[in-house]
DRENKE-474135 format. One line per 4 residues: number of its first residue (from 1); for each residue x, y, z of N, C-alpha, C. Coordinates in pm, 1 decimal, decimal comma. Atoms other than C-alpha are relative to their C-alpha. Layout:
NUM	X/Y/Z/X/Y/Z/X/Y/Z; ...;
//
This chain:
1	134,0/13,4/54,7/1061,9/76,0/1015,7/2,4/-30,3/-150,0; 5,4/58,6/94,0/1140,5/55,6/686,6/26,5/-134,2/-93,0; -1,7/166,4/18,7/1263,5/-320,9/655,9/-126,5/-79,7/60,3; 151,4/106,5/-32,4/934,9/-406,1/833,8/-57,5/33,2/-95,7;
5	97,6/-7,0/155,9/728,3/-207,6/517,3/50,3/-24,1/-95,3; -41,1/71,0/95,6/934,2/-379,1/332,4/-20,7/-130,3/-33,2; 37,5/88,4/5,1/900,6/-699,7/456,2/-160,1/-44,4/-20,0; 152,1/2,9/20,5/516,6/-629,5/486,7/-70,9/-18,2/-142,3;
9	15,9/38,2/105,0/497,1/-557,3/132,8/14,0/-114,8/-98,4; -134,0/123,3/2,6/729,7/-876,4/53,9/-144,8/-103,7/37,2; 109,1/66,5/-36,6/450,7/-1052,1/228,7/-133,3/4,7/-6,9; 104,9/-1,7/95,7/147,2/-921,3/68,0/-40,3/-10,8/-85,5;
13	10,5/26,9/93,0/236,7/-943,1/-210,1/4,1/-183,4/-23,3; 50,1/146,7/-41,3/264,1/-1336,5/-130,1/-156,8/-76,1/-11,5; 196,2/34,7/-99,1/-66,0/-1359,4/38,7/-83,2/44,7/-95,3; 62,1/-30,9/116,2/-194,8/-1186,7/-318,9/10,2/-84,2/-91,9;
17	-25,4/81,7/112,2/-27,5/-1421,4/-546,5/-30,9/-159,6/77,6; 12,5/110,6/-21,8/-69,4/-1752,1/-336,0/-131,4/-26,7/98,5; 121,3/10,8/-89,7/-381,8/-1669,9/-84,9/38,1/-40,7/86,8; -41,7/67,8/-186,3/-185,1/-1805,0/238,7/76,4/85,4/41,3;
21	-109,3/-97,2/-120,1/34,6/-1615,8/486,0/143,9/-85,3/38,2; -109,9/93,0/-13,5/423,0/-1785,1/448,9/50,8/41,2/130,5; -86,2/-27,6/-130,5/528,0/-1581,9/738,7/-121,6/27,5/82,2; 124,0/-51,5/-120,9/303,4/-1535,9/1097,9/95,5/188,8/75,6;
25	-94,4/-123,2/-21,4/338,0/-1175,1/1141,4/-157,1/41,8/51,8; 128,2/-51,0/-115,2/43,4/-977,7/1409,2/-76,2/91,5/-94,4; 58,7/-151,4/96,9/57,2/-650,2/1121,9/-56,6/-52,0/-121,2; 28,0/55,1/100,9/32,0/-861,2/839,0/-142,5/-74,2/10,8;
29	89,9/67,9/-48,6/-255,5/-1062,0/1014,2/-110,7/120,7/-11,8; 106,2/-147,0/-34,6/-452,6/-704,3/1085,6/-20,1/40,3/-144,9; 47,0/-46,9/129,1/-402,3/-593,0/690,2/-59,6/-143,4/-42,9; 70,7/79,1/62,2/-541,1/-914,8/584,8/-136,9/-22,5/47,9;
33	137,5/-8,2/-55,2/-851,1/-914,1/823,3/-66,6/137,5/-10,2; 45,7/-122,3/24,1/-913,4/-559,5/698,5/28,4/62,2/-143,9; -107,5/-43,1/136,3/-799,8/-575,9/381,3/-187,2/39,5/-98,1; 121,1/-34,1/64,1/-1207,6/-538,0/234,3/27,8/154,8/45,9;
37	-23,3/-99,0/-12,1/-1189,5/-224,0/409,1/107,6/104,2/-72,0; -112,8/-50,2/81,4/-855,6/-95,1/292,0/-0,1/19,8/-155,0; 25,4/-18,9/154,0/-930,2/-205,3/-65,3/-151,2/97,6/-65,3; 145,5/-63,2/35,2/-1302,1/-9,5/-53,0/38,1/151,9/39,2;
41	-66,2/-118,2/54,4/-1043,7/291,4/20,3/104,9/28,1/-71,9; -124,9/4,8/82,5/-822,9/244,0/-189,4/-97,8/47,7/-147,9; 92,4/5,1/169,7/-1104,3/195,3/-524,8/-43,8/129,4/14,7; 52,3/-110,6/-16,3/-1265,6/523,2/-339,7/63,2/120,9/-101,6;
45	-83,2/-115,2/27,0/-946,6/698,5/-406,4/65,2/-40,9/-138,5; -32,6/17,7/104,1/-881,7/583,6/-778,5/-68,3/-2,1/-65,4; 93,6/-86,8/148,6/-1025,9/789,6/-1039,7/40,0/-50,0/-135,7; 17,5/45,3/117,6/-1119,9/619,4/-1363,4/94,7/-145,6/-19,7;
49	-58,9/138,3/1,5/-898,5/343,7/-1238,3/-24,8/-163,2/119,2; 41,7/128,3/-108,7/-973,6/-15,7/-1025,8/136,1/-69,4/23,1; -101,5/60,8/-76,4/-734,4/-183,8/-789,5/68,1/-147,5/-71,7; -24,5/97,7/111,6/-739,5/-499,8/-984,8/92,8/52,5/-106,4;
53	-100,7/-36,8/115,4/-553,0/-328,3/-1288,5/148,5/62,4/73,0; -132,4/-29,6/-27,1/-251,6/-250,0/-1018,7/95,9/-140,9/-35,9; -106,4/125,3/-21,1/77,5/-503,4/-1036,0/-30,7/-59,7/117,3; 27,0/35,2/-133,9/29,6/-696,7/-744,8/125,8/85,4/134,2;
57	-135,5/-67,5/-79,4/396,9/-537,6/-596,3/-73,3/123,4/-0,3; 64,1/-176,1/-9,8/196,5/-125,0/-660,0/-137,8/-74,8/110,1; 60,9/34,3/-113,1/-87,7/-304,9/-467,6/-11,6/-29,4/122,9; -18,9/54,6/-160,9/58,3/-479,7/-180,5/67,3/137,3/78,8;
61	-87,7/-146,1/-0,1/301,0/-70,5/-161,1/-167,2/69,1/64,9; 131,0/-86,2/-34,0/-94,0/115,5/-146,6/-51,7/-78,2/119,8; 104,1/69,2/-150,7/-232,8/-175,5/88,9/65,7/-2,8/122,2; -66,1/-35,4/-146,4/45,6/-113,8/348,7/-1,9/80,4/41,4;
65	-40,4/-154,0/-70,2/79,2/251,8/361,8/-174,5/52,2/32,2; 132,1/-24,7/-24,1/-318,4/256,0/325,6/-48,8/-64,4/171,9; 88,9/10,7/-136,5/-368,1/68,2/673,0/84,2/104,5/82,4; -35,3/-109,2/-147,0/-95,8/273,6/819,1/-32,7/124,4/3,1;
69	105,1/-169,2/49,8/-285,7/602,0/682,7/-153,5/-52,9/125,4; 177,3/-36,1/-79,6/-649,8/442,4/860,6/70,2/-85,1/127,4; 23,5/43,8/-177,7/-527,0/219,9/1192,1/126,8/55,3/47,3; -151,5/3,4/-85,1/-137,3/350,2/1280,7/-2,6/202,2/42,5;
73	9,4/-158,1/-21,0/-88,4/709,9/1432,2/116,3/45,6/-81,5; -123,5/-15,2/23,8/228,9/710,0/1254,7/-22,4/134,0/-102,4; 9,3/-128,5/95,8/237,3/1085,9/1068,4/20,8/-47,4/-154,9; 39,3/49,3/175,5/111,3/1043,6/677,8/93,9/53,2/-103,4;
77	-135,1/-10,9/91,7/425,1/1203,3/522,8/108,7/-84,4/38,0; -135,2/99,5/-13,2/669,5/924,4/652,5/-55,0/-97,0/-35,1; 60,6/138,5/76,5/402,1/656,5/548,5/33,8/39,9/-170,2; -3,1/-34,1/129,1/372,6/816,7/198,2/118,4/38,8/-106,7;
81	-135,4/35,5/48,6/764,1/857,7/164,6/50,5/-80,2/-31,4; -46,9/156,2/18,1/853,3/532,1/262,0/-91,8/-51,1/-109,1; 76,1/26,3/127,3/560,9/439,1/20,5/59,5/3,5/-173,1; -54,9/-23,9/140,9/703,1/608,2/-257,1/151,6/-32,7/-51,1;
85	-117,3/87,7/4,8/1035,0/500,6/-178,8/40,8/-131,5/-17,7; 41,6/135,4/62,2/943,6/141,6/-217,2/-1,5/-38,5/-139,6; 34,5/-1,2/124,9/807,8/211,5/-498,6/118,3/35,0/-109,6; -87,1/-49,3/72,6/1078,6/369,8/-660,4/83,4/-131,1/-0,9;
89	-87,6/155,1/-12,8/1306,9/61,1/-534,5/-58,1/-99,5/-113,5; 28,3/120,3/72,1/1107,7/-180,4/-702,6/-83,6/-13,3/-94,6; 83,5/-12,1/105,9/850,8/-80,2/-965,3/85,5/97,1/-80,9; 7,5/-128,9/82,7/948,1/257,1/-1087,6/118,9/-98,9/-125,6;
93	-83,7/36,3/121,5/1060,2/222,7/-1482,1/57,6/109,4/-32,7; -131,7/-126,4/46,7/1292,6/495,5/-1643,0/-122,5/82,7/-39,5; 60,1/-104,1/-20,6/993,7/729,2/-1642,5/-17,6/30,6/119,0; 52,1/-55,5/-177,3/934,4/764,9/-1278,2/-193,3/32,3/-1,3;
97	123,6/-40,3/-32,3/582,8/732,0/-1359,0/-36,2/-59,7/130,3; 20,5/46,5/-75,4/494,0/524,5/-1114,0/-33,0/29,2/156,9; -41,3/-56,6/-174,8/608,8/639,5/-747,5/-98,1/106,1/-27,4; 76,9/-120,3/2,7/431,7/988,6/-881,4/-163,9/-87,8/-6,8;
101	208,3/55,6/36,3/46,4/778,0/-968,0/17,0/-69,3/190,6; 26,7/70,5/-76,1/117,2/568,4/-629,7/36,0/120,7/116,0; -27,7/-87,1/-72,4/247,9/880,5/-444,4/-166,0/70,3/-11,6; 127,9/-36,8/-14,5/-91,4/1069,4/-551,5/-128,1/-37,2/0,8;
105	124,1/103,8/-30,8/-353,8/789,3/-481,8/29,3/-10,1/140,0; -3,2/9,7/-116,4/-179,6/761,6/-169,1/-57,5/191,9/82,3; 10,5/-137,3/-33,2/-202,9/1176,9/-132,9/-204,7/-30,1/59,3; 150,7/-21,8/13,7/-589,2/1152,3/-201,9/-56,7/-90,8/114,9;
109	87,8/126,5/-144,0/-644,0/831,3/101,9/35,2/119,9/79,3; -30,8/-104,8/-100,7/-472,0/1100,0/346,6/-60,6/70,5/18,0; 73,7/-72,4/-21,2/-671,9/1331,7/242,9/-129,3/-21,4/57,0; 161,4/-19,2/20,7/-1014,9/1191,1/200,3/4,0/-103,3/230,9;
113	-2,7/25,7/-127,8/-921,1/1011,0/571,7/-32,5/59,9/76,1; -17,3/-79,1/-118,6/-835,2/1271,9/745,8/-118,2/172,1/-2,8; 127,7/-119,3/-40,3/-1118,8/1508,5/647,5/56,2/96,5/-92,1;
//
């Protein structure tokens, strides 16, 4: 699973910077036809901050683990690991801020999801 939310990310972040879909993928197809949704919980769950001011790579990381938080049954601490593990891979700078702000925006979708 984690080379697919890898590749997923890999490919959103695409479909952010160029507006087309380079690869035909079914999951990738579902976050992009739901991606208003996803992004109207995503802004929910970011206090004093807007989705727009993410990198597009911390965006496409929140917009994957965010659909598999609202359409996948998959348990929300292995989304929000792998999440932050991503993150760490490929954003985090020699503070580790990062993974921690995208780890607790992701905390707060889980929450405000699941009640």
């Amino acid at each position: 699973m984690k080379k697919i939310r890898e590749d997923l990310v890999n490919s959103l972040y695409q479909y952010d910077l160029l507006k087309r879909i380079e690869e035909e993928n079914e999951v990738l197809k579902d976050i992009i036809l739901n991606l208003d949704e996803i992004d109207d919980i995503i802004n929910d769950n970011l206090y004093n901050y807007h989705l727009s001011r993410l990198s597009f790579l911390d965006r496409a990381i929140i917009r994957v683990a965010t659909y598999e938080l609202r359409f996948t049954e998959t348990p929300a601490a292995i989304i929000i690991d792998e999440a932050v593990n991503i993150t760490k891979k490929y954003t985090d700078l020699d503070d580790e801020k990062q993974h921690k702000f995208n780890n607790k925006v992701l905390d707060n979708i889980n929450k405000s999801l699941r009640g």
